[in-house]
Backbone as CSV, one residue per row, in Angstrom:
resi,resn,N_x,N_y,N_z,CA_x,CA_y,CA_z,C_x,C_y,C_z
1,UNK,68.069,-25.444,-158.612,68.672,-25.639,-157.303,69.417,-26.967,-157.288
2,UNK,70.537,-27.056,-156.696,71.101,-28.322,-156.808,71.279,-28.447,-155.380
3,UNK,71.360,-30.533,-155.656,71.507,-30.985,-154.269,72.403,-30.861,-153.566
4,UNK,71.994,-31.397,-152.323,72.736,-31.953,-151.152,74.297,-32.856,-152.081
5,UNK,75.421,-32.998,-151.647,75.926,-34.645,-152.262,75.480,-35.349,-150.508
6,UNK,75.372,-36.874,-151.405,74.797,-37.691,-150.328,76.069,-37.646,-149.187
7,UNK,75.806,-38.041,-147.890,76.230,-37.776,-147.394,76.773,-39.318,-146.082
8,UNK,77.589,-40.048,-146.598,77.913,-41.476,-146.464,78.009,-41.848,-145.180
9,UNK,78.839,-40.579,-144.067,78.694,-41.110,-143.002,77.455,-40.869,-142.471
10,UNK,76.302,-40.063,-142.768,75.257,-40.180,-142.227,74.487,-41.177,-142.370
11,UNK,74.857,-41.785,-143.936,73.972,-43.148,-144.121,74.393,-44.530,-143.257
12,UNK,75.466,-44.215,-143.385,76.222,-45.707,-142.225,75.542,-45.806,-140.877
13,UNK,75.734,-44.327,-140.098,74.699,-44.493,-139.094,73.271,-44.739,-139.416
14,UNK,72.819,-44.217,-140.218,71.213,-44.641,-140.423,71.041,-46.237,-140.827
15,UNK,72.063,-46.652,-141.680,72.279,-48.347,-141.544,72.103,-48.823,-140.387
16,UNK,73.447,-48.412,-139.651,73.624,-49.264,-138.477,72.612,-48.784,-137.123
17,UNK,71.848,-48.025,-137.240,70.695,-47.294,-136.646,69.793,-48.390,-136.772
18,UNK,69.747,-48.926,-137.992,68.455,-49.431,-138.413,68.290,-50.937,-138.534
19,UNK,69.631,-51.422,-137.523,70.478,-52.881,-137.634,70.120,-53.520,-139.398
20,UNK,70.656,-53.001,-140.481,70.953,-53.703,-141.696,72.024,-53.901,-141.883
21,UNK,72.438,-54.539,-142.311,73.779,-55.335,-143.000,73.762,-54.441,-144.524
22,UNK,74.952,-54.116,-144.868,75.345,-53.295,-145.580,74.595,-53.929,-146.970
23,UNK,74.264,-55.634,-146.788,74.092,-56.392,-148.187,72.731,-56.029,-148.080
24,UNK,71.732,-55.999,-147.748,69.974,-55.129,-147.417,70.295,-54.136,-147.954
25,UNK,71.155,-53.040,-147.163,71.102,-51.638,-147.813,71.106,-51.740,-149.559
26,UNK,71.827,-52.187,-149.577,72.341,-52.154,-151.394,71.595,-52.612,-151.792
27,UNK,70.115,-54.093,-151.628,69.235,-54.439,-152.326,68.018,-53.617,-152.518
28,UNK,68.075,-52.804,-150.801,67.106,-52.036,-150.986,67.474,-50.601,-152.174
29,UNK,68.278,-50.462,-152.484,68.331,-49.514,-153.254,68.517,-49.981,-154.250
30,UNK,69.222,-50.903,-155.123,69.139,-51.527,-155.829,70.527,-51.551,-156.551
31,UNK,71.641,-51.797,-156.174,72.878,-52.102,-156.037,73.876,-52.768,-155.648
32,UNK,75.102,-52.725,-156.521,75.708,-54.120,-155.850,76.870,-53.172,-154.639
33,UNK,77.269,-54.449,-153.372,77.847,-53.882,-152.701,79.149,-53.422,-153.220
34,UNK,79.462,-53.401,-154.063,80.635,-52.950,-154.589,80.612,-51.912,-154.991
35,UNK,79.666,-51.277,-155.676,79.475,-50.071,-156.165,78.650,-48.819,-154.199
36,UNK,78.884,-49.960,-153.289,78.248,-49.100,-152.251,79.814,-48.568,-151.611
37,UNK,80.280,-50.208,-151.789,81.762,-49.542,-150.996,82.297,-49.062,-151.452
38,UNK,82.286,-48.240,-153.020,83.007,-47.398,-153.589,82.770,-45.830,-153.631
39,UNK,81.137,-45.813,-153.197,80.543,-44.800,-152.546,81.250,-44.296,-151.001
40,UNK,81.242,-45.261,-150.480,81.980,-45.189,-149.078,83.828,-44.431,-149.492
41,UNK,84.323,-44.578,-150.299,85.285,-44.557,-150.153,85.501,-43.015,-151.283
42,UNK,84.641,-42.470,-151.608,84.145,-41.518,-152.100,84.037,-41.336,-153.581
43,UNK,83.750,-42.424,-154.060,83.877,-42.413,-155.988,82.126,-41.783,-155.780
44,UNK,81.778,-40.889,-156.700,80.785,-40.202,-157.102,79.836,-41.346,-157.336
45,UNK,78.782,-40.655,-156.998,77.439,-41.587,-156.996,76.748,-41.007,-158.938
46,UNK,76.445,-42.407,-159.265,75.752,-41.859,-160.996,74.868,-41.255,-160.830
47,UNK,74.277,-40.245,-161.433,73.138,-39.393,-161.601,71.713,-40.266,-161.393
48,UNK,72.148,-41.649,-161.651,71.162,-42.277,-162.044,70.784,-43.340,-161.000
49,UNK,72.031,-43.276,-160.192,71.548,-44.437,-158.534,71.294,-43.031,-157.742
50,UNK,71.549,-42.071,-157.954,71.205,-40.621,-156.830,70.045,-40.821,-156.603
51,UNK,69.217,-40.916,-157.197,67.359,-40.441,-156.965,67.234,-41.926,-156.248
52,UNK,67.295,-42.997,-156.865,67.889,-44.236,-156.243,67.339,-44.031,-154.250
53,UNK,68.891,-43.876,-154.417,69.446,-43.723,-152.888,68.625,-42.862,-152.169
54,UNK,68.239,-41.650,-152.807,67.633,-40.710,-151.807,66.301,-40.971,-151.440
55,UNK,65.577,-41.651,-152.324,64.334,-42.005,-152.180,64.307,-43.406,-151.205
56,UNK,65.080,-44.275,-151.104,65.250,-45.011,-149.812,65.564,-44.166,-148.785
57,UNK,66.584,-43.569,-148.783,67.002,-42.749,-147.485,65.445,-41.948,-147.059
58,UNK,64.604,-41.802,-147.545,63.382,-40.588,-147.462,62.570,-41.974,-146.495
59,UNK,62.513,-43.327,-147.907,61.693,-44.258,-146.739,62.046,-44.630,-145.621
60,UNK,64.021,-44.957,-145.360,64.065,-45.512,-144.159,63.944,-44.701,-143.200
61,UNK,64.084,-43.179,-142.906,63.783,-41.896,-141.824,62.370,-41.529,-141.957
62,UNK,61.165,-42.324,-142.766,59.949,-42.333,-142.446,59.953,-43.352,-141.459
63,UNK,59.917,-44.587,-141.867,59.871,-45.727,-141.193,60.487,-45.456,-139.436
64,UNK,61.780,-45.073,-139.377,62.145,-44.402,-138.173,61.375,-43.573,-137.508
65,UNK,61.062,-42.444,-137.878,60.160,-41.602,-137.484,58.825,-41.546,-137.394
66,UNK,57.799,-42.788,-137.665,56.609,-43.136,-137.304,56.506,-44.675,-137.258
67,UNK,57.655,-44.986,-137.173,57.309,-46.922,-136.195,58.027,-46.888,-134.930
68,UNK,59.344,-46.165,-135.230,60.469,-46.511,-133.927,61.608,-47.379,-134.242
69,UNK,61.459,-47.412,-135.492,62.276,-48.704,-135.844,63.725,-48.312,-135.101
70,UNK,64.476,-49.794,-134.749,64.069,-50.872,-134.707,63.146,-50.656,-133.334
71,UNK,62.209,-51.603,-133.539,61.392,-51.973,-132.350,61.978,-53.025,-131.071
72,UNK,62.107,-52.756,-129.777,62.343,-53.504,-129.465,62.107,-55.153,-129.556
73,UNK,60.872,-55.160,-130.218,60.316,-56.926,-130.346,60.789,-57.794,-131.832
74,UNK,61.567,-56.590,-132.637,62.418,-57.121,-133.828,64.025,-56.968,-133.403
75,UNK,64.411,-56.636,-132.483,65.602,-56.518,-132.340,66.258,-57.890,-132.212
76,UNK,65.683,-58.435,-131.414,65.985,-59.987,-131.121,65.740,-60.828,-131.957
77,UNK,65.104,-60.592,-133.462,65.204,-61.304,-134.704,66.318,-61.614,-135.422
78,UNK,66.262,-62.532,-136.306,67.741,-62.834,-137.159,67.852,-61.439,-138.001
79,UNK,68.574,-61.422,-138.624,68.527,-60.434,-140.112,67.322,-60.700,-141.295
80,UNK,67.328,-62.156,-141.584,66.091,-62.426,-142.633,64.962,-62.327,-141.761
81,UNK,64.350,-62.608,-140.878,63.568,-61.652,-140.279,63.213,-60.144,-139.901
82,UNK,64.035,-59.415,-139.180,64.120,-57.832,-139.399,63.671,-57.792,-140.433
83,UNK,64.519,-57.881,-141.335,64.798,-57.535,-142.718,63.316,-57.441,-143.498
84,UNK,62.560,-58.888,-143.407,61.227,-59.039,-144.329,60.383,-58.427,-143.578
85,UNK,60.046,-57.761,-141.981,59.114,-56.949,-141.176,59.610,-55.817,-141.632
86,UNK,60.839,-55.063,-142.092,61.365,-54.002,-142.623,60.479,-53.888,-143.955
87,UNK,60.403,-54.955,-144.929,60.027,-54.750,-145.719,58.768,-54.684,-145.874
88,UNK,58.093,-55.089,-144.973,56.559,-55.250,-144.600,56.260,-53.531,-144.294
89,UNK,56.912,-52.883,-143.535,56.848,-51.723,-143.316,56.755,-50.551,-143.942
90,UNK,57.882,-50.645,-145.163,57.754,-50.224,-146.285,56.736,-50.278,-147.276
91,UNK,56.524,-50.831,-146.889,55.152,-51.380,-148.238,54.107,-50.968,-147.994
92,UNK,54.030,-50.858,-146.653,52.691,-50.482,-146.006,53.065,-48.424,-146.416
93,UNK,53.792,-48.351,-146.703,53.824,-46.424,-146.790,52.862,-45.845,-147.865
């Protein structure tokens, strides 16, 4: 069975859903933003950042779907804040 292809504008909203800065997204998956904005602009994702990506995308719509993220009491945080309670969140899965 073959996949889904990822699907970029859904991730942008789930970014910007999830107030990250495009430079988070890419660490959390483990990429440079250059190779994200080339995703954006539709150059094929490697076989090998796919599983990558999807397996964040799986954590950040957990995290959504049983915290609420963002929470209202992190919203009013900087980014390096969010960001390390984000990661606190994750970790805890």
């Amino acid at each position: 069975m073959s996949k889904q292809p990822l699907d970029f504008t859904k991730i942008e909203a789930l970014r910007k859903h999830m107030l990250l800065t495009k430079a988070e997204l890419c660490k959390l998956i483990g990429v440079s933003r250059m190779a994200y904005h080339g995703w954006l602009k539709g150059t094929p994702v490697r076989a090998t950042n796919d599983e990558a990506v999807r397996s964040v995308l799986r954590q950040l719509v957990y995290v959504v779907r049983t915290s609420g993220w963002p929470q209202p009491e992190v919203k009013g945080l900087s980014h390096q804040q969010r960001f390390a309670r984000l990661l606190d969140l994750i970790k805890q899965q």
